[in-house]
N, C-alpha and C positions, 0 to 999 in steps of 0.2 A: 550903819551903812556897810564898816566892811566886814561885817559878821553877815550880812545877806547878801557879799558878793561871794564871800570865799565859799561857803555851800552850793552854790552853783557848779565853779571851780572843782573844787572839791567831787561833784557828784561827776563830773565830766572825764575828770580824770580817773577814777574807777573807771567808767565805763569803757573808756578806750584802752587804758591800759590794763586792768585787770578782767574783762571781758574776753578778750581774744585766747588769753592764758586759759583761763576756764573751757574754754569751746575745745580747746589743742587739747588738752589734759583729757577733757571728756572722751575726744577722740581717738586717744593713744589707750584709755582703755576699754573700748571698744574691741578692741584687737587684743585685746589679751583675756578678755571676757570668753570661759566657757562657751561653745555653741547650744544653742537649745535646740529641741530637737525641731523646731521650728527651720530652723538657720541649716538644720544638720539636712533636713529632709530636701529646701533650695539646694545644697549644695549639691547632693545625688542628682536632681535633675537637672541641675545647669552643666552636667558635665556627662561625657561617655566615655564610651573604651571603644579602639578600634583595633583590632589585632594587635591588643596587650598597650595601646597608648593612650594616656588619658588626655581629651580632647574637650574643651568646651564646645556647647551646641552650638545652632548655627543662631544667631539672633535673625530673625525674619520679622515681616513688618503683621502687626497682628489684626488681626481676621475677625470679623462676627460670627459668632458661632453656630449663626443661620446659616452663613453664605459658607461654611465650611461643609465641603461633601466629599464623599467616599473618591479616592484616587484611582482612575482608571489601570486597572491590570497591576495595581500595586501587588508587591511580594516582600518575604521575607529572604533574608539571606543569613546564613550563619556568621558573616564576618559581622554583623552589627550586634554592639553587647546586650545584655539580657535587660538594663534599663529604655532598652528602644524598643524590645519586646513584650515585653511586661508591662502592665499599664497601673494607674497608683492605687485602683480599686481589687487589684488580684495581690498587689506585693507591699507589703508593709514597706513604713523606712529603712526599718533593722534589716528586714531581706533585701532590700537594695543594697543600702550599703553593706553587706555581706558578700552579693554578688560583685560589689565592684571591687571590692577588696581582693574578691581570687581572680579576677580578671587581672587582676595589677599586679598579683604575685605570679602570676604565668608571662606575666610580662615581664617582671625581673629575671626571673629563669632564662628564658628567651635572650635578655641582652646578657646575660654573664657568659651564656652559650656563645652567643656569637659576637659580641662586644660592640655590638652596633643595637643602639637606643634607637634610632631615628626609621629604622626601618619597619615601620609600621604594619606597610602593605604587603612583604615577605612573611610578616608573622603570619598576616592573617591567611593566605593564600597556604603557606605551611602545618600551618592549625586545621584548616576547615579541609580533613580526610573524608567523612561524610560529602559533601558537597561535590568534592572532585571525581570521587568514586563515580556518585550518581548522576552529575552530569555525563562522566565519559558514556553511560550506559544510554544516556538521550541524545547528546549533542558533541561526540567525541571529535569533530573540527571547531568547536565555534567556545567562545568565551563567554561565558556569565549571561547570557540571551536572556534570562528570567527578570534578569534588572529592569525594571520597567521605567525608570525616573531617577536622574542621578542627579545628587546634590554636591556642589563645590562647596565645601567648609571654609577653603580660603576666602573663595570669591563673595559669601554671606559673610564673613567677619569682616573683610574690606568694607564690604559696602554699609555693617554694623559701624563701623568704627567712622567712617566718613560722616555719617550721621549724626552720632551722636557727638562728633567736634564741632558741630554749625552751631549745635545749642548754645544758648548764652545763657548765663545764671546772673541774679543777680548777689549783690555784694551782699546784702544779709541772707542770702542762700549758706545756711550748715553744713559740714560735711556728711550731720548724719543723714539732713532727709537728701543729698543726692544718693549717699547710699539702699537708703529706702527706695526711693525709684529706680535705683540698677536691681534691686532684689525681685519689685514688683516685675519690672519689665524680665529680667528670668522668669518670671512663674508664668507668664502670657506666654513666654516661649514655648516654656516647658510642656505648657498647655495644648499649643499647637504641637509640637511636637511628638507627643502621646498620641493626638488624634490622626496625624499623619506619619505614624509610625511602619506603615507598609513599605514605606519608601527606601530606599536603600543608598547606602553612603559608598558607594566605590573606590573610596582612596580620595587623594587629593588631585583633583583633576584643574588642571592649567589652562587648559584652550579655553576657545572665543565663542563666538554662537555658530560657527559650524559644528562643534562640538554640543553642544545645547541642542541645535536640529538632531544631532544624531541619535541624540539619547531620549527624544522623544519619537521614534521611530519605534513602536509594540509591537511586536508580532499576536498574530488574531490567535493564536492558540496558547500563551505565554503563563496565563492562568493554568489553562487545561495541564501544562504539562510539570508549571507547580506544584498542581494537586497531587497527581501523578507520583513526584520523587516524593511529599512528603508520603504519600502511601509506601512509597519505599522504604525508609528510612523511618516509619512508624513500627513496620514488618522485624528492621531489623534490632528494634530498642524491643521488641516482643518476641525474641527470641536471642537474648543476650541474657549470663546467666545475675546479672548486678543487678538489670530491672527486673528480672523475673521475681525476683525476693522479695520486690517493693509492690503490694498488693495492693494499694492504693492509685499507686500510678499505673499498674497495669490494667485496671478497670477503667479507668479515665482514660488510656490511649484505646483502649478499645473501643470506647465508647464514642472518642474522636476519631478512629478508622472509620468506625461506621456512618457517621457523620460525612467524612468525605466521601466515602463512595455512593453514598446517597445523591450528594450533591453532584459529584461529576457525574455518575449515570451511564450513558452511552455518547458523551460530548465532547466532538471533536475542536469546537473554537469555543471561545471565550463566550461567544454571545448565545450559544444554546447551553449556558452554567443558569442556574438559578440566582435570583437576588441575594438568597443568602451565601450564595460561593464565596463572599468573600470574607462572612463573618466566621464560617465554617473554618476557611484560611487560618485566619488571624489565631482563632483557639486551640486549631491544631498546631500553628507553630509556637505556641504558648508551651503547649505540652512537651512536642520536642525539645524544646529548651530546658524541662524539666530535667527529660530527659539525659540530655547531654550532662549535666552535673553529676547525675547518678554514676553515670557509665560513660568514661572520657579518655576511653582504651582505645586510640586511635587502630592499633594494631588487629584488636580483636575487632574491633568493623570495618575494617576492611577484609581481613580474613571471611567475616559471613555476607559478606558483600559479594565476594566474587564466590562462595559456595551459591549465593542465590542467581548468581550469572550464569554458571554450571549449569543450576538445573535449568533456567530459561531455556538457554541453550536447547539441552535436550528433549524439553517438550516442546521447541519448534521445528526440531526437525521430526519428531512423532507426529506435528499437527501436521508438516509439508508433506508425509507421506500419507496421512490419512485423507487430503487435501488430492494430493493425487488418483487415491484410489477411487475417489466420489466424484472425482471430474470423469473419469473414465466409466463408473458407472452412471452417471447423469447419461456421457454419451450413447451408451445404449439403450439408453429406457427411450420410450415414445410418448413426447407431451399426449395429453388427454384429448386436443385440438385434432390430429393425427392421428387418434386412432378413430374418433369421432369417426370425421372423413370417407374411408375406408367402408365403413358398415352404412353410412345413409347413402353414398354411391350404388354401393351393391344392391339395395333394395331399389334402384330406381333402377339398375339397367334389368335385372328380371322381370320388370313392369313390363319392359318394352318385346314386341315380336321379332321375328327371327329377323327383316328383313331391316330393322331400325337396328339391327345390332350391329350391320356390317360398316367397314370404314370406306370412302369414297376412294377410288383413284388405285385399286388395287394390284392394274398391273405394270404399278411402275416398278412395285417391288421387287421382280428381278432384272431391272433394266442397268447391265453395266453402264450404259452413260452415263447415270444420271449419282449425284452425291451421295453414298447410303452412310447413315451414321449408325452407330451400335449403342444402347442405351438399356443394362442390365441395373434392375431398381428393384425393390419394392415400397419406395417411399413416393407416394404420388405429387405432392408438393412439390418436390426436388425435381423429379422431371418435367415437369410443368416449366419449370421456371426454364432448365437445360433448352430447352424447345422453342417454349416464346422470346428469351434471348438469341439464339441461333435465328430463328425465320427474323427475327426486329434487324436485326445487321447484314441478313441475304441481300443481296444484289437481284437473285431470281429468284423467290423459294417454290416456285413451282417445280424445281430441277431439285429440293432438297429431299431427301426420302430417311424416313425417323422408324429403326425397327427398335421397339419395344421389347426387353424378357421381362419378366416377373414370375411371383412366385403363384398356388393355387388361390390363396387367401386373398390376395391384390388382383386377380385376375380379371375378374367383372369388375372391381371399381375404376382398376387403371381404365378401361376400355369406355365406361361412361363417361367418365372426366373427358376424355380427347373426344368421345362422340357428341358431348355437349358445349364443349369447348376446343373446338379444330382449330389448327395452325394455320393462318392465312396462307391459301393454296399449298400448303407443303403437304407430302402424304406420309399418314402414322400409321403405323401396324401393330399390334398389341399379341403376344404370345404368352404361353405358358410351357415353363419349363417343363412341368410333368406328362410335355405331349411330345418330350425330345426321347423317346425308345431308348433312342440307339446308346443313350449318357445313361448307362448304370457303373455297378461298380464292379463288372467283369471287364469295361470296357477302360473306368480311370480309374489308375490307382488311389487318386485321390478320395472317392467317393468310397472306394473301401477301405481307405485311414478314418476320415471322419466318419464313419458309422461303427468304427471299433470302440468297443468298449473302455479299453485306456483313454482313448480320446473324451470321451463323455465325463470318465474320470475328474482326468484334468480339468473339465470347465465346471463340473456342478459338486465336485464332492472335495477339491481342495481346497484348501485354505485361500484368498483370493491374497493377502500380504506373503505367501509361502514363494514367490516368484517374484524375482525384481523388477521385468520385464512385464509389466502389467499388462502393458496396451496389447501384449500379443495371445492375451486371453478373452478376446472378445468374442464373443461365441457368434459372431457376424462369419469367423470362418470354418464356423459347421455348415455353413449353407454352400451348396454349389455355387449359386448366385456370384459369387467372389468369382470362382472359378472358369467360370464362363469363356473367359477373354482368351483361354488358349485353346478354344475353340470353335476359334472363328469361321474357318474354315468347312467344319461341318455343318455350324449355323444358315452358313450363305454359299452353299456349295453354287451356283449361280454368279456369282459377284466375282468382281477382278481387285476393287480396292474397298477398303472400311475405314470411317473414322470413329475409333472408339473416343466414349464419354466418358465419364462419370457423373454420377449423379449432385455431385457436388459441387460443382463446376458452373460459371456463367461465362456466355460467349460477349465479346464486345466486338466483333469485326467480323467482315467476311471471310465464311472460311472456305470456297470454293478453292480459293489458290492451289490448297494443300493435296490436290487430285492431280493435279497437272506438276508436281515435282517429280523427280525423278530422283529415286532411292540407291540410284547407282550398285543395285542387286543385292540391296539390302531389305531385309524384311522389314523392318517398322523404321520409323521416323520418332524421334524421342529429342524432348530437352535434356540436357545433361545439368547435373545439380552439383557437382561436384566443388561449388562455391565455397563451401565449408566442409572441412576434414568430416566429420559424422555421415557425411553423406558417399563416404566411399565404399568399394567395397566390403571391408572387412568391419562394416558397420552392421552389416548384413548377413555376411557369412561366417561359420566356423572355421576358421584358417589353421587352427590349431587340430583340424583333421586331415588325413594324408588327402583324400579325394578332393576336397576342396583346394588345399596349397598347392596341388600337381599341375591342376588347372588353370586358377584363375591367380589374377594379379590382385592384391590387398589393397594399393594401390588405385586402382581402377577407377574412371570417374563410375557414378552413381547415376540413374536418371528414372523419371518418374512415371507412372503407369495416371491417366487423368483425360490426356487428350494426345490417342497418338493415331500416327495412320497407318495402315497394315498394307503391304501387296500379299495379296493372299495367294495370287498366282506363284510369286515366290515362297512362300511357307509352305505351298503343295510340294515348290520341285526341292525342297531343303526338308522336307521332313521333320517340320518345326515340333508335329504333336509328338512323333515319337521321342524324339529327345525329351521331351515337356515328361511324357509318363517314365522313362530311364529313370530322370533323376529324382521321381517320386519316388517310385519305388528304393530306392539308395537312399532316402530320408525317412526311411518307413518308422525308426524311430527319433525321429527330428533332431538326430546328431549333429547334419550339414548345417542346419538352420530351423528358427524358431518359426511358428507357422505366419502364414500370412502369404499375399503374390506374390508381393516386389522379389523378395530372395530369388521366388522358383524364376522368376522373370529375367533377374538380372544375369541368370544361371541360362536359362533358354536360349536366349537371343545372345548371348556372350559373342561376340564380335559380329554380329548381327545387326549392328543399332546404326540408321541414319542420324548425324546431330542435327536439330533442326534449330533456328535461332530463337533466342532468349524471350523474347519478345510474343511468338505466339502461346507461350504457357509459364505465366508466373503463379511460384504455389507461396504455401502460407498464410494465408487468411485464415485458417483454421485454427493457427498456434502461435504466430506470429507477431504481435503488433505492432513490431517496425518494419513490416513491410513499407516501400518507397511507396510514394503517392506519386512520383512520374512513374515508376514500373508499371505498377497498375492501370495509367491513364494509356498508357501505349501497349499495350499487351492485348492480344487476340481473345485469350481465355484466363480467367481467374479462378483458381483453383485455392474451396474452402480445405483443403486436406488439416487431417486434426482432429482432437476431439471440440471445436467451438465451431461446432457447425451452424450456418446463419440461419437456421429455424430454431434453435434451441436458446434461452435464456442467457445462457452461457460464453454465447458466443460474442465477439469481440465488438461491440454498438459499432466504433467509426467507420468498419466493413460491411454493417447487413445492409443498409442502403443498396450497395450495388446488387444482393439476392434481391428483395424485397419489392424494388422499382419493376419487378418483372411478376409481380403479384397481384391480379385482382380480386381485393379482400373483401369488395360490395360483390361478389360474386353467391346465388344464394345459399348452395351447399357451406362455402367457407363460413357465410354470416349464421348459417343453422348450428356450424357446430365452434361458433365461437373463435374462431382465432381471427387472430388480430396482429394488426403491425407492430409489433417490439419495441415499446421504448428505447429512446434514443436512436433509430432510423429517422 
């Protein structure tokens, strides 16, 4: 009996007592056991570098790897180390743990430098030259915008660690298999980790879930402009001389340039990128990372960083002035709608006999009572519009009277348009210049400037970039047709007042008023512009000639030629033409000023100008697109001056509306030759 007690005994007490020793012993060598590279490879990915600090990842709760999808507008950022980058099927163990080794030795550098270990987020901020460069070049007020989703490392180990204390183990739980399941659940990590590797780690961030809202807040183009810097900063690893040696890597980043710009395309948001933009993403920041190992001369890229800024630079302002040159010839060419026009007009009013040619109500046209407006065109459209806004805002338009010039070519079309399309009761008159004798060029000086041969010169055989002042090469003032206006007087020898137009112009109110002012013996009636400095005189004039300084003030308000009103009986008893032809002639080689009216104008009438108020002529629609939208809604006349004139493609959409509304484009001529209402009206 007590040889079959004490064996029991006996077995019990091993078990308790030397049981426990064995398991502790087991344990302790464990830890002193070489790693395998099993154990070695967990270690690499249970852990990161954040600007030189090594950091375990974040433990997160793990995921099926169904319900795992691509991370909206994820990016890459330089501050996250090359194990966040690099995924386990492109980099061995050994390259991992290689890479994190010179991450950690840049990191000792760093605190010997500055004696502070803890400062993490300075390193990386200090590190990432690349980054900061090419950001300033996108976004030089705003921080890191390309982050698309910020992860808190503190705030995931907290709530790791809260987790895993709830567990309960039981008493014959080993230390090794709790170890095992800390290792397993690393690799699950690790796992998610690699697949949501776009993500980016910003530092250790502290706030609550406003901070969380905030950081899910993307902007729509954040991708696009991603791709964008890494095409940068591919540009500049392709032309540094450390990767140029490496033939391997410089075929692969080409072959990844090409790749992105494939993908980006012409796309301005996220959502016109292709499906693969973000795989394209991922392998080009794969390569940049290569990259960076190679060549990690902070100094020399930023040096070729801002040589590439330079040239930006200079090839946009080559594109601003080539940009300007083609705005300025857009404005002169005539859409194809327009000239259409013109020629199927003309063949219909030669259909017609003598007596369907004439216009009704002919002799109102020399009736000083009655409203005479002045309208020098040869754009039929434009006056069209001039005319039906005027009569649409008359109070009478049977009192309004519309004299017409043009040129030979416009001459029969202009006259069919109004004779197939007459202004409710007002009366139009249609002329041609070539029928005015008495305007040759013994008569103006002008007319024998422009048919001088320097003249012609200048417009068709110089260089169009040889002249800084482009706009005043518009061969619009080879034609008399410009000219016109300062000779009103011979035009309407008959008439007491005129309101000149332009063809540019839309009326919004009655303009009867403007007959019954009293110009207090001044010749014209004129807004003054002189709101902004440019618009003075010596905007206009050469001042730095004796004849002009002696004269006039530099100083001087400005004011516009568009919609004015003339006493012509006073420009008879002032002798407005001769002055007008004086100082032609004394500009015979365009010393005083570059061609064009305004100059001779502001010159003619020099203290001659009524101001008339703000209100019945505001300009800029033409050039402008802050013009006020109350100036406009209260203003008499709107004036497109510019080259975005509201028939032309070019012109400014939230303006053509007010042309346009005075357009009928079911009309049949317009529908024969195609034109049509302009987008965005």
């Amino acid at each position: 009996m007590k040889m079959k007690f004490r064996k029991p005994v006996l077995f019990l007490l091993l078990v308790t007592v030397l049981a426990p020793i064995v398991l502790y012993t087991d344990t302790l060598a464990s830890y002193f056991t070489p790693p395998s590279s099993r154990t070695e490879f967990i270690e690499d990915l249970s852990t990161f570098t954040l600007g030189g600090d090594v950091r375990p990842l974040n433990l997160l709760p793990q995921e099926s790897s169904t319900l795992l999808k691509e991370p909206p507008g994820n990016v890459y950022s330089e501050n996250s180390s090359l194990s966040l980058s690099n995924t386990s099927d492109t980099l061995s163990s050994e390259d991992a743990r290689k890479a994190r080794q010179l991450t950690e030795a840049e990191s000792m550098k760093h605190q010997a430098a500055t004696g502070n270990s803890n400062d993490g987020i300075e390193v990386a901020m200090n590190g990432n030259r690349i980054s900061q460069v090419t950001d300033s070049l996108h976004e030089p007020h705003q921080m890191d915008k390309t982050s698309l989703e910020l992860v808190s490392a503190e705030r995931s180990e907290g709530r790791a660690t809260d987790t895993s204390s709830k567990k309960k183990t039981s008493p014959t739980d080993s230390s090794h298999t709790s170890d095992t399941t800390s290792a397993k659940t690393e690799i699950r990590q690790d796992q998610r980790t690699v697949q949501t590797s776009g993500r980016v780690v910003s530092g250790e961030t502290a706030g609550g879930k406003g901070e969380e809202q905030n950081a899910q807040v993307v902007p729509p183009d954040a991708r696009v402009r991603q791709l964008k810097d890494q095409l940068i900063r591919g540009k500049v690893y392709l032309s540094l001389s450390a990767t140029r040696n490496n033939p391997h890597f410089i075929r692969e980043l080409r072959l990844r340039i090409k790749e992105v710009q494939r993908a980006l395309g012409e796309a301005s948001k996220d959502s016109e990128l292709p499906r693969n933009a973000y795989e394209k993403l991922k392998a080009m920041e794969q390569t940049l990372a290569k990259g960076k190992q190679i060549q990690d001369d902070c100094a020399t890229i930023v040096k070729k960083l801002r040589a590439m800024l330079h040239s930006a630079e200079e090839q946009l302002r080559v594109h601003k002035k080539q940009t300007l040159y083609l705005t300025h010839l857009t404005a002169k060419t005539l859409p194809k709608g327009l000239h259409c026009l013109p020629l199927r007009l003309s063949t219909e009013y030669f259909r017609l006999n003598s007596s369907q040619q004439r216009f009704p109500n002919q002799e109102n046209l020399e009736d000083p009572k009655l409203y005479h407006y002045a309208l020098f065109s040869d754009n039929i459209l434009a006056a069209a519009v001039v005319i039906n806004s005027t009569v649409s805002h008359a109070k009478d338009p049977s009192k309004h009277v519309f004299h017409i010039v043009t040129d030979r070519l416009n001459y029969a079309a202009m006259r069919m348009w109004f004779l197939a399309n007459p202004p409710q009761h007002a009366t139009v008159d249609v002329q041609n210049v070539e029928e005015f004798t008495w305007l040759n060029s013994s008569y103006s000086p002008v007319l024998k400037q422009l048919a001088s041969q320097s003249m012609i010169d200048y417009y068709f055989r110089s260089r169009a970039d040889s002249d800084p002042n482009v706009k005043f090469r518009n061969p619009k003032y080879l034609s008399i047709m410009n000219h016109l206006r300062f000779y009103l007087p011979e035009i309407f020898p008959k008439l007491d007042k005129v309101l000149f137009l332009d063809d540019d112009i839309v009326v919004q109110k009655d303009l009867s008023g403007l007959w019954s002012l009293d110009l207090k013996g001044k010749v014209i009636g004129v807004v003054e512009t002189c709101g902004e400095s440019f618009h003075r005189f010596d905007r206009y004039l050469n001042f730095s000639n004796p004849l002009i300084s002696k004269h006039f003030d530099p100083r001087a308000c400005g004011w516009a030629f568009g919609m004015n009103i003339f006493d012509l009986n006073e420009w008879r008893r002032q002798n407005i033409t001769e002055v007008y032809h004086s100082w032609q002639n004394l500009n015979h080689d365009r010393q005083l000023w570059k061609l064009g009216t305004l100059p001779p104008g502001l010159i003619t009438f020099w203290k001659r100008t009524y101001a008339l108020d703000r209100s019945w002529h505001v300009l800029g629609l033409g050039y402008n697109p802050n013009v006020s939208q109350k100036d406009i809604q209260r203003a008499a006349v709107i004036h497109y001056n510019g080259n975005l004139k509201p028939w032309l493609e070019i012109s400014i959409p939230k303006f053509r509306d007010y042309w346009s509304k005075f357009v009928d484009y079911d009309q049949v001529f317009l529908r024969e030759c195609n034109i049509n209402k302009l987008a965005g009206t």
